[in-house]
N, C-alpha and C positions, 0 to 999 in steps of 0.2 A: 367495484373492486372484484377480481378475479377469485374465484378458488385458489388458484399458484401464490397470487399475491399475500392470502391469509396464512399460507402453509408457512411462509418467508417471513411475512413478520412474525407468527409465534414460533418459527424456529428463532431467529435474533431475539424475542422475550425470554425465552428459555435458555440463551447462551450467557443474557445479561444478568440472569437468575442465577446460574452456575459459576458464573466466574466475581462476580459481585462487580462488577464492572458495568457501567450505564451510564449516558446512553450511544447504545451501539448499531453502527450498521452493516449492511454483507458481509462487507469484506472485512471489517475487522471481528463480528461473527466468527467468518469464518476461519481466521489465523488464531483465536480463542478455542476452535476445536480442535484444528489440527493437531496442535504443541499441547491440546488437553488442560489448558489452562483452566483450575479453579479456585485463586483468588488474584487480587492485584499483587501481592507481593511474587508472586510466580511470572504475569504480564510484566513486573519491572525487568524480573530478569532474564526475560525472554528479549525483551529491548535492550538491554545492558548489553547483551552478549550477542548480537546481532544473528538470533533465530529467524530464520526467512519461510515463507511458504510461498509457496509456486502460485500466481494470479492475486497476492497481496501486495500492492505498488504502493511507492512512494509517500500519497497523499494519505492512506490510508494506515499507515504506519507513524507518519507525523500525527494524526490524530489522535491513534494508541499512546503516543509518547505524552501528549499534553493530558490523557484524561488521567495517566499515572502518574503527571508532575517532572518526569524528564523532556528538557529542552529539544525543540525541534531542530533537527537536521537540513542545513539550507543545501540545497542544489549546488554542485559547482557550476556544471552545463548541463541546458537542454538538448532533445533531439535536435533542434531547428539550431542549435550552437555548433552541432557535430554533421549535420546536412553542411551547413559552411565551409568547415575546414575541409572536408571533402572535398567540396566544388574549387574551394581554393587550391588543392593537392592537384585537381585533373586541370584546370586552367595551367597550373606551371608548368606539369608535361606535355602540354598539347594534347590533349585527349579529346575528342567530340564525344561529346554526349548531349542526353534532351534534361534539360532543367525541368524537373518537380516542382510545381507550384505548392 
């Protein structure tokens, strides 16, 4: 295991020590520093109120939601749902373009 690697989990030990929140990873790390979260009742209402941080996605938020007891947030659509409708928009105009696998 790398030096980075050890820097990375004892910063996540120390963020799950601060916020009493565990067990955690990166990304929700890191959305526990940003918003400066130090306990779960703060995390609840950081998810209640739909606090966001830049590079904290979806999956990672659903996760924060479960480890404080608030119900996960299902998808309406994926990207690959909204690549569709696209391709569906340029085929009714006649549009050429190169399909993306």
């Amino acid at each position: 295991m790398s030096a980075f690697a050890n820097r990375r989990k004892l910063w996540v030990y120390r963020m799950e020590k601060l916020s009493g929140v565990a067990p955690l990873d990166f990304k929700m790390a890191r959305y526990i520093e940003k918003l400066n979260i130090r306990s779960p009742e703060q995390l609840r209402y950081a998810l209640e109120h739909n606090q966001e941080v830049i590079w904290v996605g979806f999956k990672a938020m659903n996760k924060l939601r479960v480890l404080v007891g608030i119900p996960e947030v299902q998808r309406k659509y994926s990207w690959k749902d909204e690549a569709q409708r696209l391709y569906e928009m340029l085929d009714k105009a006649g549009i050429e373009y190169i399909k993306q696998k």
